[in-house]
C-alpha positions in Angstrom: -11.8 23.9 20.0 -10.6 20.7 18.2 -12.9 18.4 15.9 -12.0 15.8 13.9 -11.4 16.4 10.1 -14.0 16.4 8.1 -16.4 17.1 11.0 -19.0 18.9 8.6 -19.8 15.8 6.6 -22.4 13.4 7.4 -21.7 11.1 10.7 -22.0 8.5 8.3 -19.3 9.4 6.3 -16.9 9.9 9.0 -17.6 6.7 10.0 -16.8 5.1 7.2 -13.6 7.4 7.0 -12.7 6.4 10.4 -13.1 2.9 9.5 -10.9 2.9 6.3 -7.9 4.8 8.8 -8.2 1.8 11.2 -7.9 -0.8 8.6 -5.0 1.0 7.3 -3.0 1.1 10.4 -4.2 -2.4 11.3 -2.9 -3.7 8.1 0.9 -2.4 8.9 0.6 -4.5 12.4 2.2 -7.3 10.6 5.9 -6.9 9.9 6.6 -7.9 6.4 4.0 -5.3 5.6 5.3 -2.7 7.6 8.7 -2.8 6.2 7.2 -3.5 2.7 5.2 -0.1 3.2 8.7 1.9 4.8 10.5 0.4 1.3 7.8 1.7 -1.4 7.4 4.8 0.6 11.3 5.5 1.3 11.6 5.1 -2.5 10.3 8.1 -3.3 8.9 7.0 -6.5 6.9 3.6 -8.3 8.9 0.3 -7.5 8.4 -3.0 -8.7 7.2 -6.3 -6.8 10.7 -7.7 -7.5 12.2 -4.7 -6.2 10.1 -4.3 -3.2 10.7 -8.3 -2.2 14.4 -7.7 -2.8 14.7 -4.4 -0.8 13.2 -6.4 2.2 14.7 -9.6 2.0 11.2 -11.7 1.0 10.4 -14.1 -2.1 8.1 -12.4 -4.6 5.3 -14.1 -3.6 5.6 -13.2 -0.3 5.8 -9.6 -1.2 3.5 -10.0 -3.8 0.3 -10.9 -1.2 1.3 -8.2 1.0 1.7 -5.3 -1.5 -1.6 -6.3 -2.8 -3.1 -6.3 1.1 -1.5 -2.7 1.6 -3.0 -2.0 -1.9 -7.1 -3.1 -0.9 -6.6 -1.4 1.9 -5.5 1.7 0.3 -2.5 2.0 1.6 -0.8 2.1 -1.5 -1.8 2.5 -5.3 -0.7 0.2 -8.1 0.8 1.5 -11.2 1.3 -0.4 -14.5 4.1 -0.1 -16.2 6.0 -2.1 -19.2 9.4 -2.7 -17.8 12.1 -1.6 -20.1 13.4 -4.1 -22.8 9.9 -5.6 -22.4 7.6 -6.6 -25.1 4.5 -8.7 -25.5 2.1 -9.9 -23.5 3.1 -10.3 -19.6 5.8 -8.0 -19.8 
């Protein structure tokens, strides 16, 4: 027998689940935001926008709207951090 996970919650739910999943894959159609996703997730631990745009060959900005696109889709989770040798607001 196979059923899809989660097949004891309401339809409702798995809907919505099923949904999100779509969205998600969707989202890593485009190309910068695939190989943005491959970086952050090869990393192996939290990187930075800077780091993320360098490590795929895009501006910051460019990185920057596509991390936050593969973040509101829940593809990936933000994480602040004050970067070392960093102080006061901004930083």
């Amino acid at each position: 027998t196979v059923t899809e996970p989660g097949h004891s919650r309401p339809p409702e739910s798995r809907d919505r689940d099923f949904d999100s999943r779509v969205e998600g894959i969707a989202a890593l159609g485009e190309p910068i935001r695939r190989a943005l996703y491959g970086f952050v997730v090869k990393a192996g631990s939290p990187v930075g926008r800077e780091q993320a745009a360098s490590g795929v060959g895009v501006a910051w900005h460019v990185a920057k709207f596509h991390l936050d696109k593969l973040v509101e889709d829940g593809l990936l989770e933000v994480e602040f951090r004050r970067p070392p040798g960093r102080s006061g607001p901004g930083a």
